[in-house]
C-alpha positions in Angstrom: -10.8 -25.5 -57.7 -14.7 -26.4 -57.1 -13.8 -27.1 -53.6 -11.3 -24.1 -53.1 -13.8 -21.5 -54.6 -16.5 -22.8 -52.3 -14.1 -22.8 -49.2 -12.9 -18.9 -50.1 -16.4 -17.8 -51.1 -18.3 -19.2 -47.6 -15.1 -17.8 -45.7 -15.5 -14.4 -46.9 -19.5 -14.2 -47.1 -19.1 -14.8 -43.1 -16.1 -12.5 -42.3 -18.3 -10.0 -44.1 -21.3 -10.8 -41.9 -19.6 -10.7 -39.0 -17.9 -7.4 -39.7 -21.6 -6.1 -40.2 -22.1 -6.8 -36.5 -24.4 -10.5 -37.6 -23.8 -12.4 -34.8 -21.5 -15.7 -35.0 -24.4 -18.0 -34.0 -27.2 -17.0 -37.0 -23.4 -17.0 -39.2 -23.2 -20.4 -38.5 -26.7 -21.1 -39.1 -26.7 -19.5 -42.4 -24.0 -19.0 -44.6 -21.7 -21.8 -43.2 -24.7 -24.6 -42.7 -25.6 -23.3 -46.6 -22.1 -23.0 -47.5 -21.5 -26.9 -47.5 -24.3 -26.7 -50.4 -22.4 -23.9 -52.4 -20.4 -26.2 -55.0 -24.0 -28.6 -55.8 -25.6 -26.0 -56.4 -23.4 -24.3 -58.5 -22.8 -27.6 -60.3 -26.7 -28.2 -60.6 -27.1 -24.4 -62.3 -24.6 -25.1 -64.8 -25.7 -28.3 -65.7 -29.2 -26.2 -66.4 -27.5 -24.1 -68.8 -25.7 -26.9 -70.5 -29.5 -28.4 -70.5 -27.9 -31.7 -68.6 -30.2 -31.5 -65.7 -29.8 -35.3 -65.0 -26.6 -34.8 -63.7 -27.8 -31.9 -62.0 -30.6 -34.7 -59.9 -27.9 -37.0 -59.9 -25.7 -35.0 -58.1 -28.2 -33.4 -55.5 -29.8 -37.0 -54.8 -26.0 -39.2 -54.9 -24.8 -36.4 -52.7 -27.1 -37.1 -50.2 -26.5 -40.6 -50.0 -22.7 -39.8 -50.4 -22.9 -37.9 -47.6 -24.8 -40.7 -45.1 -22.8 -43.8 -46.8 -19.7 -42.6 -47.5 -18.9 -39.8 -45.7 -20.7 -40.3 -42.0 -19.6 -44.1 -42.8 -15.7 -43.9 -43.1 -16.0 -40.8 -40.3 -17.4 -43.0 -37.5 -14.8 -45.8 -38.8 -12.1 -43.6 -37.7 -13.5 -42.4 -34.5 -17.4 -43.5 -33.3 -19.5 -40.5 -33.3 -21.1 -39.2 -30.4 -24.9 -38.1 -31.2 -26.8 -35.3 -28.8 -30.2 -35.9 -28.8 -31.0 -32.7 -29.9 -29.5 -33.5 -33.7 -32.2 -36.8 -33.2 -35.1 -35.1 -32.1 -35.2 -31.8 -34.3 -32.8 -31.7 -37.3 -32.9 -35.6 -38.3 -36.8 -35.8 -38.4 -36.9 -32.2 -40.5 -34.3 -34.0 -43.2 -37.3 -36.7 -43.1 -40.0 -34.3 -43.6 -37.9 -32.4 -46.6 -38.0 -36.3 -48.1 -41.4 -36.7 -47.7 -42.4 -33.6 -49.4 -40.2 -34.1 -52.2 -41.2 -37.7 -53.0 -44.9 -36.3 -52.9 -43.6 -33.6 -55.5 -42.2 -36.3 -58.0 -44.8 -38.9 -57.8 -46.0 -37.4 -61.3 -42.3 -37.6 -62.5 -41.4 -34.3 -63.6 -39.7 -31.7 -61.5 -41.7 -28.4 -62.5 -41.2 -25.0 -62.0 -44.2 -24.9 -59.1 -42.3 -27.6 -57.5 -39.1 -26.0 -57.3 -40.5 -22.7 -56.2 -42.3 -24.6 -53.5 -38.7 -26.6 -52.6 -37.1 -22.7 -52.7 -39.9 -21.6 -50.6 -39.6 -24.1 -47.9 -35.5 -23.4 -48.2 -35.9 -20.0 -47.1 -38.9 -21.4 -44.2 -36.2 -23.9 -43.1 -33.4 -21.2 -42.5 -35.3 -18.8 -40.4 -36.7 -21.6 -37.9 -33.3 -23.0 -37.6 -32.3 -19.2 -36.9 -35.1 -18.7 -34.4 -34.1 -22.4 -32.8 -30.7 -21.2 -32.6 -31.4 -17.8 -31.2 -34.0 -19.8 -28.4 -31.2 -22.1 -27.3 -28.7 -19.2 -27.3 -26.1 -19.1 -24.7 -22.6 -17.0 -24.4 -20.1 -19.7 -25.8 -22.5 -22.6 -27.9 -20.4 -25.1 -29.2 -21.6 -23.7 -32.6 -20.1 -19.9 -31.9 -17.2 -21.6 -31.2 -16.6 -23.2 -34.3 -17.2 -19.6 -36.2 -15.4 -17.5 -33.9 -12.3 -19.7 -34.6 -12.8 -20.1 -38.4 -13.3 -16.1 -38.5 -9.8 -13.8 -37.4 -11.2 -11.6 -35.2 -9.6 -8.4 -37.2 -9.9 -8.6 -40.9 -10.1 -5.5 -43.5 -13.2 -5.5 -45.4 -11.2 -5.0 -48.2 -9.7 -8.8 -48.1 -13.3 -10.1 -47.3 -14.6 -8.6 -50.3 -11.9 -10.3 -52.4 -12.3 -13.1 -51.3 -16.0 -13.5 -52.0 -15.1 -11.8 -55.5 -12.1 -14.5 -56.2 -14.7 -17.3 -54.5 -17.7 -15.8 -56.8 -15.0 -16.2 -60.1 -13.2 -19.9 -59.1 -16.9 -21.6 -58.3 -18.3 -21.3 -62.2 -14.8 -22.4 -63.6 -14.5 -25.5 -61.1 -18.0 -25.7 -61.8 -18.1 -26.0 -65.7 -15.0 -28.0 -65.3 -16.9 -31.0 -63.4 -19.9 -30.5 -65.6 -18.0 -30.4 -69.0 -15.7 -33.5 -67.6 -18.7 -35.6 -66.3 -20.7 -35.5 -69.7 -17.5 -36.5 -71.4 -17.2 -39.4 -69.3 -20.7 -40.4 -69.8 -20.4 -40.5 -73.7 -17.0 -41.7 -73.5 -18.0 -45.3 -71.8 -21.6 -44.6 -73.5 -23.2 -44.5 -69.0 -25.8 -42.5 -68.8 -25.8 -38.6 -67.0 -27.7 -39.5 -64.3 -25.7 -42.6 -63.5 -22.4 -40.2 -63.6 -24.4 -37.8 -61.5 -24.7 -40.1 -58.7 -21.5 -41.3 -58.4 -18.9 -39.4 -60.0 -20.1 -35.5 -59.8 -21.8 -36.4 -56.1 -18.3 -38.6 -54.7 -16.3 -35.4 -55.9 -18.2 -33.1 -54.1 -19.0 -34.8 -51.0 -14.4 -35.4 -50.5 -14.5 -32.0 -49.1 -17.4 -32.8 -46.8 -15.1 -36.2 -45.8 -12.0 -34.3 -45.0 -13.9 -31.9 -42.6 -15.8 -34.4 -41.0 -12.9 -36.2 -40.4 -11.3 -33.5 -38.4 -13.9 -32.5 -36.8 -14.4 -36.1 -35.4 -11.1 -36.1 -34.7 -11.4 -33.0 -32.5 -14.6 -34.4 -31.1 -17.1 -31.6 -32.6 -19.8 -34.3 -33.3 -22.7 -32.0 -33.0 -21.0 -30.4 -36.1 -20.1 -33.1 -38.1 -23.2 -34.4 -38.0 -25.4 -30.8 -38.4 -23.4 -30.3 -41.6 -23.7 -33.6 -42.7 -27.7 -33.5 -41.9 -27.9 -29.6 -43.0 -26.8 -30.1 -46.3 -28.6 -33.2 -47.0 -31.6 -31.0 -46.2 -30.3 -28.2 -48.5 -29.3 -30.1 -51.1 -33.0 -31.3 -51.5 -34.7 -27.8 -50.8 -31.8 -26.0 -52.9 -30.1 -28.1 -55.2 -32.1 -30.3 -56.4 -34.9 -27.4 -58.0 -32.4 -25.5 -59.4 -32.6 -27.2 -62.9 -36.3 -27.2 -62.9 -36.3 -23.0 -62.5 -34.9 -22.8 -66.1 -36.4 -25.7 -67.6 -38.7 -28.6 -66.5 -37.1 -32.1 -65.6 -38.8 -35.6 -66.7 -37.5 -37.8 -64.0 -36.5 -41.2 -64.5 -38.5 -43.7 -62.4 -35.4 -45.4 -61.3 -34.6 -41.9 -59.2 -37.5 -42.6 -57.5 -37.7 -46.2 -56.7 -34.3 -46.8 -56.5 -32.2 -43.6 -55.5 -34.4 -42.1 -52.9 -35.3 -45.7 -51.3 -31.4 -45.9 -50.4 -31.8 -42.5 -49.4 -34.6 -42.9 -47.1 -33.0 -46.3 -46.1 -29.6 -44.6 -45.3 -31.0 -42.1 -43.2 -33.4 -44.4 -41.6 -30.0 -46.6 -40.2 -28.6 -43.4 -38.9 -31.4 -42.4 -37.1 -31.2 -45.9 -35.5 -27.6 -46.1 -35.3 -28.2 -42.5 -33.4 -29.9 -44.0 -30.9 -27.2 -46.2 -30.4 -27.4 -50.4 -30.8 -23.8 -50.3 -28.7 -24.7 -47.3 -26.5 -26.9 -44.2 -26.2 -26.4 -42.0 -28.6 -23.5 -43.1 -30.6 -22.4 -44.6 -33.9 -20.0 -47.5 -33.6 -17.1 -48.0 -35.8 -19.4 -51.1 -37.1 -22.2 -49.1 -37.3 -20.4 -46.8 -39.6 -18.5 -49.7 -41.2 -22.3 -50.9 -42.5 -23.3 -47.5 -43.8 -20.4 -47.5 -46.1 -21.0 -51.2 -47.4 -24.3 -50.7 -48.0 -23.4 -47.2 -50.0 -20.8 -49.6 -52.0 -23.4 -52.2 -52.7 -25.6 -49.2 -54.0 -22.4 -47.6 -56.3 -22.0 -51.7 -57.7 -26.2 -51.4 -58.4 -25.6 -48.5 -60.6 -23.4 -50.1 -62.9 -23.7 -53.8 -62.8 -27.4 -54.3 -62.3 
């Protein structure tokens, strides 16, 4: 439903875009590169209201490292991934910078409401220079308009597009209370804590859409795609996702988060930007190489409960 809701909602947003004359290429760089965020944040707004922001971190920090270890692993298991060296020099480094920022924002160990207006700030900073670097490097037919102009039907009434951002806008808080309401009976039920169920459970469920789409889009050899959404919303879900709870109230972090969670998340990211450069040939991730990422993401999930 989570997944469905998100999928209709991002669909419709864009069809409405385009039929305001927005053209497919700042579409792409907008609502669909945000879109793969839609159901974390969600999620990480509900969780607010239910006052369990540690799933809320959880999921924005295990979704990240989801994404790089499970996702972008079992991907280039099924076909290597070719990497253009414009993801490496541009969109890779920026996911390091967003990092860096928010590891200086939690060394006091709260999230506050300063920090995530500064995170939200730096969102909205982030979209319009990937908008300008998209309009800079604009040509008739980028790989990128492709992709929207063949998600989008070329003639749709703006009567469906509205209803389907309506019946997106009405299936995203259901799925969404669902996963939180299921996730904090799970954690009391086998007594683990939120942020443990966060990590793994909430993050794994939301990153299977992710998986399936980067799967096909490997398969049809769209790499620069699978690997900007996979990067795009590991940016987002810092600059996004992971405030969102600290806008209604402010979250005490524990220190594992910190030491442990984002050192595999710098650590994952760090092998990818290697792996990018290619050990078995420029620019591209081996079936090896992607075979590592997702054992060192299953050593991480075995951390979390048995260590």
């Amino acid at each position: 439903v989570l997944g469905w809701g998100a999928h209709i909602l991002v669909h419709g947003a864009a069809s409405f875009a385009k039929k305001l004359g927005v053209p497919p290429l700042v579409i792409g760089l907008t609502i669909i590169a945000i879109g793969t965020s839609v159901p974390e944040i969600v999620i990480s707004l509900i969780s607010a209201i239910h006052r369990t922001p540690d799933i809320a971190i959880g999921n924005a920090v295990g979704s990240n490292i989801a994404n790089i270890g499970l996702v972008l692993g079992i991907t280039a298991m099924v076909t290597p991934l070719k990497m253009r060296s414009r993801t490496i020099r541009k969109e890779l480094p920026l996911l390091f910078l967003v990092m860096l920022l928010v590891s200086i924002l939690l060394l006091d160990g709260m999230l506050s409401f300063l920090d995530a207006m500064i995170l939200m700030g730096v969102s909205s900073i982030v979209v319009l220079w990937l908008v300008i670097q998209g309009m800079r490097r604009h040509t008739p037919q980028t790989v990128l308009e492709a992709e929207v102009k063949k998600e989008i039907p070329r003639r749709i009434h703006l009567t469906i597009t509205v209803f389907q951002m309506l019946i997106g806008l009405v299936l995203l808080p259901i799925g969404s209370k669902v996963v939180v309401e299921s996730a904090t009976y799970i954690a009391r039920l086998f007594h683990v804590r939120d942020i443990v169920i966060g990590l793994t459970v909430v993050a794994i469920g939301t990153s299977l859409p992710e998986l399936a789409t980067a799967i096909m889009g490997a398969c049809k050899k769209e790499y620069e795609i699978v690997i900007g959404n996979i990067v795009g919303s590991n940016i987002f879900n810092l600059l996004a996702v992971l405030p969102i709870s600290a806008l209604l109230h402010p979250v005490v972090l524990h220190s594992q988060i910190v030491l442990r969670d984002f050192s595999v998340m710098f650590a994952l990211t760090i092998l990818l930007y290697i792996f990018s450069f290619g050990l078995r040939g420029p620019e591209k991730t081996t079936r090896f190489e992607g075979f590592f990422l997702l054992l060192v993401y299953v050593i991480y999930l075995g951390s979390l409960f048995f260590v």
